[in-house]
N, C-alpha and C positions, 0 to 999 in steps of 0.2 A: 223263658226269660232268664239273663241271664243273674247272679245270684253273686255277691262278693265278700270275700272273708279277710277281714286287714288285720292284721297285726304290726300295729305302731313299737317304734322304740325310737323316741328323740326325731331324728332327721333318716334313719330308717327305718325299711317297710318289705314286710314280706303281704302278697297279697294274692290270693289262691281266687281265680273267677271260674268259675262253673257255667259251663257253656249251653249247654244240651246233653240227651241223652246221644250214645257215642251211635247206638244200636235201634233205633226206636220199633222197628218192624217184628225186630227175634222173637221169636216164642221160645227163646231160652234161658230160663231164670239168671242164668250167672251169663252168659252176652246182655240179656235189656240191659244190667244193672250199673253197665257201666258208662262214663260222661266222660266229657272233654273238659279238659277245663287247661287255663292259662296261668302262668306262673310267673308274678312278678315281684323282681327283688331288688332294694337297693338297701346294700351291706356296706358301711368305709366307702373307700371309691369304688365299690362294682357293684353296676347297674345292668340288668336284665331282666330278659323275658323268655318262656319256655313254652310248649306245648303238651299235656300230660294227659293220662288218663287215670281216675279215681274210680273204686266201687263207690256206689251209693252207702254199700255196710262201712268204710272208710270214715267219713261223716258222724256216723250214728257212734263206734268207737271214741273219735276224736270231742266228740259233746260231753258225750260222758265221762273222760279223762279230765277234763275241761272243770266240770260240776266237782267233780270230788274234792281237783286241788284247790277251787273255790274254798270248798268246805273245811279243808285239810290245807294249810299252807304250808308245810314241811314235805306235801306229798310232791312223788317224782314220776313222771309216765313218760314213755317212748310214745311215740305217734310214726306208724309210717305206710305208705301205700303198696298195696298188694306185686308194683313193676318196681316198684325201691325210687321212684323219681324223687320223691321228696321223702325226707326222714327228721322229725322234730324231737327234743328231749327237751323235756319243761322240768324246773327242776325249784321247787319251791325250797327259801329259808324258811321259814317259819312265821316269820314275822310281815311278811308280804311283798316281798321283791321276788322276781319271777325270770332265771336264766334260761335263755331258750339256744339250744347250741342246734343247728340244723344245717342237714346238707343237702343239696338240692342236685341231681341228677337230666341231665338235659333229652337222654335217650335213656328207655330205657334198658339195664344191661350190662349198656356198651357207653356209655356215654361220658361223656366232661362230668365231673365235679365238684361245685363249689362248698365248700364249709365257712359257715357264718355263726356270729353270735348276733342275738337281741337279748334286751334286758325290758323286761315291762314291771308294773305293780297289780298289785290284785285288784285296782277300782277300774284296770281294764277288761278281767273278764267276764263282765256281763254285757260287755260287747260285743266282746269276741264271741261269747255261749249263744249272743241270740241271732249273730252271721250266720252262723253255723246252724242254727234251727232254722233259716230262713232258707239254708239252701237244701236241708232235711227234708222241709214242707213242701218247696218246690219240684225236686228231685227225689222223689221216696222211694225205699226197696220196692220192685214191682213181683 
């Protein structure tokens, strides 16, 4: 099923969907663990979509980055995927505004790169924490 993680800012939107598992047959810890997922953004005037592969461990990093700067609003984490397709930096004031500078890779490698900002506040990340737990629960390390 598939599982969706949105991160809002105004009239943009970055929006990570998680597909399936990439591998589902492997009997190999690091092949199962990894998914398909689609990648969609609209930054300013540019709007697209992408195809990507995440580890399952990607997810479970990204939650707990998530939780902390909850906890900590001055706190700063890198987020980024094992192929480099997507690459996030949250980067909290203090006071609860939340700068997210991220680039997004269409191949990965070799690919196009787009670099975008979003801007969120802290009463969006228990949204954001429990997308992300939703695609944890559904997609878990095997």
């Amino acid at each position: 099923m598939e599982k969706s993680i949105r991160i809002k800012s105004g009239g943009d939107l970055l929006e990570i969907i998680v597909q399936r598992y990439s591998h589902p047959g492997s009997l190999d810890t690091y092949d199962k663990n990894w998914v398909d997922t689609t990648i969609n953004i609209q930054a300013g005037g540019f709007k697209g979509s992408y195809f990507s592969f995440f580890q399952t461990t990607d997810f479970l990093s990204f939650r707990d980055s998530l939780k902390i700067l909850y906890d900590d609003l001055s706190y700063t984490f890198h987020f980024t995927t094992i192929e480099g397709q997507l690459s996030l930096r949250f980067k909290g004031d203090g006071i609860g505004h939340i700068e997210i500078n991220g680039e997004a890779q269409d191949k990965a490698g070799t690919g196009n790169i787009l670099s975008f900002e979003l801007l969120v506040d802290q009463t969006q990340l228990p949204i954001i924490i429990n997308e992300v737990n939703n695609a944890v629960e559904e997609y878990p390390f095997q």
